[in-house]
NUROLO-436210 format. One record per residue (C-alpha): residue number from 1; residue in one letter; x, y, z. Coordinates in Angstrom, 1 decimal, always signed. Layout:
N
- seq|type|px|py|pz
- NUM|a|X|Y|Z
...
% end
This chain:
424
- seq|type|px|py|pz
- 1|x|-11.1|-12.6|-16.9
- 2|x|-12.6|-15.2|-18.9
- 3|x|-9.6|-17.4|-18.6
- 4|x|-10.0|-21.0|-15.9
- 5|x|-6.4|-20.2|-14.4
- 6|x|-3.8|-17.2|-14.4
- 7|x|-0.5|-18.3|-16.3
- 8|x|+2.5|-15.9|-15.0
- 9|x|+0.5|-14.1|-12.6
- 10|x|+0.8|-10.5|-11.1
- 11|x|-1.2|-11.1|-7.8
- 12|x|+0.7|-10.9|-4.6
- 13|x|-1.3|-12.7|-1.7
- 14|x|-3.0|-11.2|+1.3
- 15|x|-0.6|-12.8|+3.8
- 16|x|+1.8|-10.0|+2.1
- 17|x|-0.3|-7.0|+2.9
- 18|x|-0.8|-8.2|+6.2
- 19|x|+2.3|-7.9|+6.9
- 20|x|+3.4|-4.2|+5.4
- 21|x|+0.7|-3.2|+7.4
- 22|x|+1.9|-4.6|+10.6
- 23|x|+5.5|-3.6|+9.9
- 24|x|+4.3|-0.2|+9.9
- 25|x|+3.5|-0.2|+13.6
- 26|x|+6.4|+0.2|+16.8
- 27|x|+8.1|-2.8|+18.0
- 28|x|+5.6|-4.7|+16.3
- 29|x|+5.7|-8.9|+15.3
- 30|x|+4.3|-9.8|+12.6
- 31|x|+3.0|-13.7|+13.2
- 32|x|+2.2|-15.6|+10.2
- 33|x|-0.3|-18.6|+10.6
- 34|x|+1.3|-20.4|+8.6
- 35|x|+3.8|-23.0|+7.0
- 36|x|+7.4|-21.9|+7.6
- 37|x|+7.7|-21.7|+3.8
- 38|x|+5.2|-19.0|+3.6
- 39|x|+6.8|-16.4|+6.0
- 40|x|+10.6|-16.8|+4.3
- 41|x|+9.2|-16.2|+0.8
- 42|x|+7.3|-12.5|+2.1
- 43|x|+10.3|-11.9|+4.2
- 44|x|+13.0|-12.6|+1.4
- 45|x|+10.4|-11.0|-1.1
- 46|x|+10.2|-7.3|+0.8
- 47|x|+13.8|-7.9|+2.0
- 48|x|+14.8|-7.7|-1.6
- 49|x|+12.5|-4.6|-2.7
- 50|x|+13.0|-2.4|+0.2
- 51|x|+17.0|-3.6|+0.7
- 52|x|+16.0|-3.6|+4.8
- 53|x|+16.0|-6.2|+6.7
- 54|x|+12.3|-7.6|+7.7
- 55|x|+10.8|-8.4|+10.7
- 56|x|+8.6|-11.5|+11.1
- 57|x|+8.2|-14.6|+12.8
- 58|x|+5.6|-17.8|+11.7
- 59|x|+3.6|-20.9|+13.8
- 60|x|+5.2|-23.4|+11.3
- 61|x|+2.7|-25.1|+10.2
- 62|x|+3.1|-28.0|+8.6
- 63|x|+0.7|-31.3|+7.1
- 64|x|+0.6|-32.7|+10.6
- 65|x|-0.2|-29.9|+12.8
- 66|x|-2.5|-28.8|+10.2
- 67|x|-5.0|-32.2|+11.4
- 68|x|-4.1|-32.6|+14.8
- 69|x|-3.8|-29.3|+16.1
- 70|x|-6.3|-26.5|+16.4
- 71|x|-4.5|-23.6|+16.0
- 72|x|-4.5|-22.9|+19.5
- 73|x|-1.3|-24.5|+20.3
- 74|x|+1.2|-23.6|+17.6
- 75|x|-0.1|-19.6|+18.2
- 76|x|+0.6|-19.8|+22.0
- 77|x|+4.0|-21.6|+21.2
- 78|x|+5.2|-19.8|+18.6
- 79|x|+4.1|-16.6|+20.9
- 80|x|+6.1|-18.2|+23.9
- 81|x|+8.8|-18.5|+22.0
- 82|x|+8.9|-14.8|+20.8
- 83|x|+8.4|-13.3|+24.1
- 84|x|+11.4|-15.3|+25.4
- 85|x|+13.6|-13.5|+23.5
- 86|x|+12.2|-9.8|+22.8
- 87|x|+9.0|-7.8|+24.2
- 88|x|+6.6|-6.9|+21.7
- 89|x|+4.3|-4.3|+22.0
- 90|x|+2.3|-5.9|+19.9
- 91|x|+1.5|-9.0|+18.0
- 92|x|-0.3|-9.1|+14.9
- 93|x|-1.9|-12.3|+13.7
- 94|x|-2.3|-13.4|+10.0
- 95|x|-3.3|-16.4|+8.4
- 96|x|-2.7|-18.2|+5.4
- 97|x|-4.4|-20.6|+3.0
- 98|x|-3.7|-23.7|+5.1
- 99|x|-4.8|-22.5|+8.4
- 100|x|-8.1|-20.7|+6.7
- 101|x|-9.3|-24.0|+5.0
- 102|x|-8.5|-25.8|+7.8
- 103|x|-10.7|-23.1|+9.8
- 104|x|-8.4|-22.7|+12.5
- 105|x|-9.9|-20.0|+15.6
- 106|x|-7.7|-17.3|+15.8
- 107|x|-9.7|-15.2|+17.7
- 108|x|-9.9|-17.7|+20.3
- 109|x|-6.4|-18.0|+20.5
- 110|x|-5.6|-14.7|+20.1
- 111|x|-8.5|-14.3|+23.5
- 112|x|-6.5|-17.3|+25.5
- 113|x|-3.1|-15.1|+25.4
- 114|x|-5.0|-11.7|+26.2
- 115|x|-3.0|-11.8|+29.7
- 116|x|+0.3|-12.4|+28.5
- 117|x|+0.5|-10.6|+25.2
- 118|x|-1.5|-7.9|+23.5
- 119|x|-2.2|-9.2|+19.9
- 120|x|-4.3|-8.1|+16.9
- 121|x|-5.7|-11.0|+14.7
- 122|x|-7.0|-10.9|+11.1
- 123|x|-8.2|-13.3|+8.8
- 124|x|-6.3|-13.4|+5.3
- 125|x|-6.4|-16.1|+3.1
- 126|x|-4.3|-15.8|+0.3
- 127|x|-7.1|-18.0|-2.1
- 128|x|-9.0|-14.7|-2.5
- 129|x|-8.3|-11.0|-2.5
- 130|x|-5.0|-9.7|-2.9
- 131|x|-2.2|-7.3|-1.5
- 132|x|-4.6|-4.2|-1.4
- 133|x|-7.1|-6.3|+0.6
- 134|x|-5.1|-8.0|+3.3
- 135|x|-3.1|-4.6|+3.8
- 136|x|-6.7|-3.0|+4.2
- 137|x|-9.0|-5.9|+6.3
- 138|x|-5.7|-5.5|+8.5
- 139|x|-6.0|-1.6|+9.0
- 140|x|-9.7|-2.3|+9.6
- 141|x|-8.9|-5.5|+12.4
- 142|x|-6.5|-3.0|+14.0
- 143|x|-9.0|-0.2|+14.3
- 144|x|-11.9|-2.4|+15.6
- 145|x|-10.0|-4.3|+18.7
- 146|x|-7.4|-1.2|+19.1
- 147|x|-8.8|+2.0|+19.3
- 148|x|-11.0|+3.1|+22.0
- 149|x|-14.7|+4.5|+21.3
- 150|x|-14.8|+8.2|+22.3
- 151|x|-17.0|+11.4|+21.6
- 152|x|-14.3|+14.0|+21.9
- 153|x|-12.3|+15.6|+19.7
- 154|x|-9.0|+16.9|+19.6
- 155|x|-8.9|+19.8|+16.9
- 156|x|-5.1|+19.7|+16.2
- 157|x|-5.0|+15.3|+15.6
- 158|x|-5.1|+14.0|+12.0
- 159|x|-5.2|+10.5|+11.2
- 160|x|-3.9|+9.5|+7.5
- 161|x|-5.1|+6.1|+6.1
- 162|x|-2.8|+5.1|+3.5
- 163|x|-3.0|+2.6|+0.7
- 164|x|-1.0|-0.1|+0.2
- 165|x|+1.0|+1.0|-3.0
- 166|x|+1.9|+4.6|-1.3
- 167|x|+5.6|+4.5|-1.0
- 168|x|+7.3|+5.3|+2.3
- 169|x|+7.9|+8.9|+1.6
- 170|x|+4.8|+9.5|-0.4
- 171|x|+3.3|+8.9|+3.2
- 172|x|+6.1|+11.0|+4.7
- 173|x|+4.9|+13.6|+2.2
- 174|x|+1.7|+13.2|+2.8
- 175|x|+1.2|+13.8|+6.4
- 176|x|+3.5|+16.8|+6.1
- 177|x|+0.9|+18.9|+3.5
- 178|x|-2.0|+17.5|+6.6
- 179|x|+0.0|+19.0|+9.0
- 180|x|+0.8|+22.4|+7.4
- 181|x|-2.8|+22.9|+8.0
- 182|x|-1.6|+22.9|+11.9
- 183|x|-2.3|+19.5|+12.7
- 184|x|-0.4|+16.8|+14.8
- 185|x|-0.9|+14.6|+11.7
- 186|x|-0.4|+10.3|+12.2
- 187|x|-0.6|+7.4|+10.0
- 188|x|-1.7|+4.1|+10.3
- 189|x|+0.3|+2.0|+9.5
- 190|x|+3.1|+4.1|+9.0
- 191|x|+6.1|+2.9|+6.7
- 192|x|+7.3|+6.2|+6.4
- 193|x|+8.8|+5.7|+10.1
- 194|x|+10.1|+2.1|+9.7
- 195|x|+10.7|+1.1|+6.1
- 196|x|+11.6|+4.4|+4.9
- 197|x|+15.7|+3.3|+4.5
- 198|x|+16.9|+4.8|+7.9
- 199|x|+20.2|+3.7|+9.3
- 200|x|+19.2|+2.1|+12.8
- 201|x|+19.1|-1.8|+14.2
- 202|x|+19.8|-3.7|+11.0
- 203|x|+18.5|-7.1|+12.3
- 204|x|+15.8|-6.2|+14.6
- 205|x|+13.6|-9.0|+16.1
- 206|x|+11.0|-6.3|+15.9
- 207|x|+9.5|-3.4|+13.1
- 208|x|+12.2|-0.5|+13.4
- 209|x|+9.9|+2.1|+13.6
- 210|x|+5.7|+3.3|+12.8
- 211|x|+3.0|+4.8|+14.7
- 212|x|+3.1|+3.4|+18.6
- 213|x|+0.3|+0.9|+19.8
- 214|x|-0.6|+3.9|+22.5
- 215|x|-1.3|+6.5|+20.0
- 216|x|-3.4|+4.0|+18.3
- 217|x|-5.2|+3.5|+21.0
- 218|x|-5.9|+7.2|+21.5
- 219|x|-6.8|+7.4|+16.8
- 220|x|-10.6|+7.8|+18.1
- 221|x|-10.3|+11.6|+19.0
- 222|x|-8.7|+12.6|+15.6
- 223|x|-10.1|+15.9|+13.8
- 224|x|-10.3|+14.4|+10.6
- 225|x|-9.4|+10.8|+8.6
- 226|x|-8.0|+10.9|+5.5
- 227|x|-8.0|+7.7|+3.9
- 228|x|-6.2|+7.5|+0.2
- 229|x|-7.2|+4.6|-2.1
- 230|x|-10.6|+3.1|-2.9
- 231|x|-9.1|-0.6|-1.0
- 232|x|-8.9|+1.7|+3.0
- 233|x|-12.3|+3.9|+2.3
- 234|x|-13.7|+0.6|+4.3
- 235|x|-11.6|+1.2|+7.4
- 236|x|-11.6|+5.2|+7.2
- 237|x|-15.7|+4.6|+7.6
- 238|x|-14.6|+1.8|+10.5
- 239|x|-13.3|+4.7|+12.6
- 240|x|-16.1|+6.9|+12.2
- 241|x|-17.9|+3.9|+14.3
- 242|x|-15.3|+5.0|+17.2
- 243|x|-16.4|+8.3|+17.2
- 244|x|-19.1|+9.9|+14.5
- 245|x|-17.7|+13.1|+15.3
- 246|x|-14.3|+12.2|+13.0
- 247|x|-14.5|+14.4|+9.7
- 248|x|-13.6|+11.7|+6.7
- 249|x|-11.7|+12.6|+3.9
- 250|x|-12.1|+10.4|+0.9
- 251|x|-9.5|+10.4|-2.1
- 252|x|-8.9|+7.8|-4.5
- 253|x|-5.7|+9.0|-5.2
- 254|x|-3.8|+11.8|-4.8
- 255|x|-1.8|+11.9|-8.4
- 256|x|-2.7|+14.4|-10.8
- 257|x|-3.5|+18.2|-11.0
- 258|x|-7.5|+17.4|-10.7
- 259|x|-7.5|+15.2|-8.0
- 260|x|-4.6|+17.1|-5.8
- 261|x|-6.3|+20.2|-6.3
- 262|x|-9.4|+18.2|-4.7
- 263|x|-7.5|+17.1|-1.6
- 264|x|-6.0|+20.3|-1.1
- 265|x|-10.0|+22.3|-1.3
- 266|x|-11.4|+19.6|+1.3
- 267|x|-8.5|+20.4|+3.7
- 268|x|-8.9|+24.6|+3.2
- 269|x|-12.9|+24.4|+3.3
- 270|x|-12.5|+22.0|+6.8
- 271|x|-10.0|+24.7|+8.3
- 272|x|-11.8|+28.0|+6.3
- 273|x|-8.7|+28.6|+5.1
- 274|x|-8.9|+31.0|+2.1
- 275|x|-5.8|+31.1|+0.4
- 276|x|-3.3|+27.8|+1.0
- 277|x|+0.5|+27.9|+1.6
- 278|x|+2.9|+29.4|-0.7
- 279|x|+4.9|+26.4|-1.6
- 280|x|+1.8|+24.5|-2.4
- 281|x|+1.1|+27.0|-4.7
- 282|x|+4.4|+27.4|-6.1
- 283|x|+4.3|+23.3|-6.6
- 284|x|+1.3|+23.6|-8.0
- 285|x|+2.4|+25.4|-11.1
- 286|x|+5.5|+23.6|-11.1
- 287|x|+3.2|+20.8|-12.0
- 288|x|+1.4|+23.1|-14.7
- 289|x|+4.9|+23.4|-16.3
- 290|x|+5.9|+19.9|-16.3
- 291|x|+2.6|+18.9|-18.1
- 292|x|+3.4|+21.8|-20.8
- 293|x|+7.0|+20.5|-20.9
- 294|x|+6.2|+16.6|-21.2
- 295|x|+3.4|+16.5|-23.6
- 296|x|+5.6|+16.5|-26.3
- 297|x|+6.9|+13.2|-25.3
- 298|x|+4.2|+11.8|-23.5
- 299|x|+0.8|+13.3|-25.5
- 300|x|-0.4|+10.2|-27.9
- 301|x|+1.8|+7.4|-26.5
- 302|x|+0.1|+4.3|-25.8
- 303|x|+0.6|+2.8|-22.6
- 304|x|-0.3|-0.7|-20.4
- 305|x|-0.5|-0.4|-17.2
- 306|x|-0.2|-3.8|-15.0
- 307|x|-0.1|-2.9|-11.2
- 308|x|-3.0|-3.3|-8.3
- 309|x|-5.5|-1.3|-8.9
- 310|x|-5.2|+1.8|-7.0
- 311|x|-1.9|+2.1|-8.1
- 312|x|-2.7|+1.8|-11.6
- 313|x|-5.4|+4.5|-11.1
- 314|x|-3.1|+7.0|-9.7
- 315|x|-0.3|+6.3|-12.6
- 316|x|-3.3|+7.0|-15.1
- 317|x|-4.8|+9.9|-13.4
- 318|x|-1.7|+11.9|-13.9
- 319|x|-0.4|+10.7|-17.1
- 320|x|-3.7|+11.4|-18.9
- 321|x|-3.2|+14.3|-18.4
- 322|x|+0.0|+14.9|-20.5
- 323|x|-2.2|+13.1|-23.2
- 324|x|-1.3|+9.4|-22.8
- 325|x|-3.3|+7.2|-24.3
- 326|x|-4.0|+4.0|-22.2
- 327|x|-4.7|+1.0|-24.0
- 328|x|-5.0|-1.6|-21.3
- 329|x|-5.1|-1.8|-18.1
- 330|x|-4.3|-5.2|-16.5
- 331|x|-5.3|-5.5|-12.2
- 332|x|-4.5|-8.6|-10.5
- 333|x|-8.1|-8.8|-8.5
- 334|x|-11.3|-7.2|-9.1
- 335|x|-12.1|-3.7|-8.3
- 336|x|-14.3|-1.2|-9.7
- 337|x|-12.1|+2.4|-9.0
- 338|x|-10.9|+2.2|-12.6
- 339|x|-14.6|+2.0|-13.9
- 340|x|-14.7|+5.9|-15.0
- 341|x|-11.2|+5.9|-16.5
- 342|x|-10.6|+6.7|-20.2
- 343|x|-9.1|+3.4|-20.8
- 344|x|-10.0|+1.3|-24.0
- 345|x|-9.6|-2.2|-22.0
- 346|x|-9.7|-3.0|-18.4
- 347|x|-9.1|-6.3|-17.7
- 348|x|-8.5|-8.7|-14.0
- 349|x|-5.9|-10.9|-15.9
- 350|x|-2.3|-11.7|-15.6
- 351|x|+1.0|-11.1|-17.5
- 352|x|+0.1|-13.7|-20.6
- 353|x|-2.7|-10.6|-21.0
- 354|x|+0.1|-8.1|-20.7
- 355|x|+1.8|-9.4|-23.6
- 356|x|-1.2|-9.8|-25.8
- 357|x|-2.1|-6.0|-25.0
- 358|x|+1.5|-4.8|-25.9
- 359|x|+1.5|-5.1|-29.7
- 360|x|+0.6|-1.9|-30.5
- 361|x|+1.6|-0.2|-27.1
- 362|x|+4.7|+2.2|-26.7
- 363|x|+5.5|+1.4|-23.0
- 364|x|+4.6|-0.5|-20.7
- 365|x|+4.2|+0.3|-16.7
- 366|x|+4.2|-2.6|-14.8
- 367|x|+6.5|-4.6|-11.7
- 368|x|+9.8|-5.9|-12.1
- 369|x|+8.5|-8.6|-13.6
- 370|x|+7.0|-7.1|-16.4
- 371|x|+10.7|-6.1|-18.0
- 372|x|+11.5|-9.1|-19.6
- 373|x|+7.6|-8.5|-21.4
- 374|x|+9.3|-5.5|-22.8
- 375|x|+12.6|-6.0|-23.9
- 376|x|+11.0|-9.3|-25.9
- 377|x|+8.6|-7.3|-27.9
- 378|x|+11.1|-3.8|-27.9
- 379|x|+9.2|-1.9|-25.7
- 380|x|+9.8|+1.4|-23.3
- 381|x|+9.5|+0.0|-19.6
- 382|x|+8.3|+2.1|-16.4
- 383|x|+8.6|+0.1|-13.3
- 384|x|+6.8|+0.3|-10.4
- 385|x|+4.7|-1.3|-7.8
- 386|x|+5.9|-4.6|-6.0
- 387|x|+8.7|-6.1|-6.8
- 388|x|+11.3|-3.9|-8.3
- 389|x|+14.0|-5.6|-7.6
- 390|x|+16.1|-3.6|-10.5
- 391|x|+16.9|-0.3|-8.4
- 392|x|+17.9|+0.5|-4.9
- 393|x|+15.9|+3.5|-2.9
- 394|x|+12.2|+2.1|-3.7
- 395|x|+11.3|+3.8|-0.5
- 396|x|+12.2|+7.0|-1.7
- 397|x|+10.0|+6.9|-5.2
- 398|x|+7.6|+9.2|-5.1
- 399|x|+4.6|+10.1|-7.7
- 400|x|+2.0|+11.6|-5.3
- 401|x|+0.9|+15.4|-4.8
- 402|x|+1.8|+18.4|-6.9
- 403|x|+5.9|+17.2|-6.5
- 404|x|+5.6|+14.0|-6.9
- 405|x|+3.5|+14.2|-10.3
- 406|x|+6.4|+15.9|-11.5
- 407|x|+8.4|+13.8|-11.1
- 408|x|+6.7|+10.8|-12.5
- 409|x|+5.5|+12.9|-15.8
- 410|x|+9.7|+13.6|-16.2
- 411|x|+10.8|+10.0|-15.4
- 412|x|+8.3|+8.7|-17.8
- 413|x|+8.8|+11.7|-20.7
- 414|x|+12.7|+10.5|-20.3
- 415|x|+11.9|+7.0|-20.4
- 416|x|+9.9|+7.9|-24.0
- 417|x|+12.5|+9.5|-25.3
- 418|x|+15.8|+7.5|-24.1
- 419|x|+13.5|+4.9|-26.1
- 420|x|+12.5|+6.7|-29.2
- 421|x|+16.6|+7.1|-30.1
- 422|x|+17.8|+3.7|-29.7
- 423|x|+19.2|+4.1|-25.7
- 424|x|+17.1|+1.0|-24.2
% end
């Protein structure tokens, strides 16, 4: 970006990823390090997308405690506080901009409280990175202080990795293709257990639901990693250091015939499996079908793409596919898994770049935010990625695998044509 300063932005902060990741773990807090105002505007912010309520609790910092105190006390308060009330089985400290410039010592604090509460801290300010980042560096913290170093292995545990942008069932998903391959398959975190829409306690002090902190602890005996998205490669690598006996399998995304069909040849050659399952077959030219069937719609369209960078890959993998032509690709922080894409233009920018790219665009893909983009300059609107506050049942979108290419190719070659004859 050449521009000094982002205008309307699309960057979400780390603080934010921090937090999905925690909420994906059992009877988990999530502790923010942080000004009060910091923690209400993530927990009203995913409150609103996912239409669940959200668990987590903040120090309160504020301008004074920021000088006088060193971190140390508002942790073990706000902790003493939370443990009067409900019993954690674990705590997972994050910080914010304030408490990072200030240089407050979580670890310490997080040390002082070993006896009385088990805790996981990470460091995320929210001047750099971005929600890929402080999702990942808080799968990494997690794996590091959690999971115990061992050289065994247990033949029928799989660990999946997930990034950020994967939907609750598109993990749900997931882990069921691992596990036809006759594993006991996890995932860490796990939003497909807690934030996936289930009816249970609808005001919880704690996450509803995710992987449990003891089968964390026991991650380091796993079979195999798969880790999905260039942002968690970093922490799938961080549990090889448990035990160099884990198998890691790498995918960038899992969107697209090419790169599904990759996923699903790394899982048969680790098994010696010759021939895979019938219905992954059976999917699998399903998916052939849609591309035939969309590319009428779809083929020569030109698109802008405005999500985090994973996510915009996977969108693009699949949709290139069908012959979309992608002008622009606009990520809110710097990554280079887009660098081999067939993409004319892309740019680490904000939505004032959006709207310059959409002159000669036929749709745009982008956030909730990005609607009002399109309607003003009468163009087709795909939305995904965080917020989309327009539809209910977020948790239940699903573009990934053979199925869930599908269904993105039909929602978008709908979308096209809804468009094209005047129904937007």
């Amino acid at each position: 970006m050449s521009k000094p300063l982002q205008l309307n932005p699309i960057k979400l902060s780390q603080p934010m990823g921090a937090l999905l990741c925690f909420l994906g773990i059992k009877n988990c807090m999530p502790l923010m390090h942080g000004a009060q105002g910091c923690a209400s505007f993530s927990k009203v912010f995913f409150t609103r997308h996912f239409s669940d309520p959200i668990a987590v609790q903040t120090t309160a910092v504020n301008d004074i405690t920021a000088v006088i105190d060193g971190g140390d006390y508002s942790i073990s308060e706000a902790v003493r506080n939370i443990t009067k009330k409900v019993k954690p089985d674990l705590v997972g400290l994050f910080t914010t901009g304030i408490t990072e410039t200030k240089g407050d010592d979580i670890k310490g604090a997080a040390y002082l409280l070993k006896d009385k509460q088990l805790m996981t801290y990470v460091h995320t300010p929210d001047f750099e990175g971005g929600l890929e980042s402080g999702f990942a560096r808080s799968i990494e913290a997690i794996i590091e202080q959690l999971i115990e170093p061992t050289k065994k292995i247990d033949t029928q545990k799989a660990l999946l990795i997930p990034n950020v942008n994967l939907t609750p069932i598109e993990v749900e998903k997931i882990k069921d293709q691992i596990s036809m391959f006759g594993y006991e398959t996890y995932a860490l975190p796990d939003l497909s257990e807690s934030l996936d829409g289930h009816l249970g306690l609808k005001q919880g002090a704690l996450s509803s639901g995710g992987i449990s902190v003891e089968d964390i602890k026991k991650l380091g005996d796993s079979a195999i990693v798969v880790t999905v998205g260039d942002s968690v490669q970093k922490a799938g690598e961080k549990l090889i250091e448990k035990n160099e006996n884990i198998k890691h399998i790498h995918l960038n995304t899992l969107s697209g015939l090419l790169n599904i069909d990759s996923f699903y040849k790394e899982l048969m050659e680790f098994k010696n499996i010759s021939k895979p399952n019938p219905s992954i077959v059976r999917w699998r030219k399903r998916l052939q079908d849609a591309l035939l069937d969309t590319h009428f719609a779809i083929g020569g369209k030109k698109v802008v793409i405005a999500l985090e960078a994973d996510q915009a890959l996977s969108v693009a993998s699949c949709i290139l596919e069908a012959g979309a032509d992608i002008k622009t690709i606009v990520i809110p922080t710097r990554s280079d898994v887009l660098d081999g894409l067939d993409c004319d233009n892309i740019i680490v920018g904000d939505f004032e770049d959006v709207e310059n790219a959409l002159e000669d665009a036929d749709i745009l893909i982008s956030n909730f935010h990005g609607e009002r983009i399109a309607h003003k300059h009468n163009k087709a609107f795909l939305v995904r990625g965080f917020p989309n506050y327009e539809v209910v049942g977020n948790q239940m979108i699903n573009d990934t695998l053979y199925e869930g290419s599908c269904y993105l190719l039909f929602e978008l070659a709908n979308i096209l044509n809804s468009h094209n004859h005047g129904a937007h």
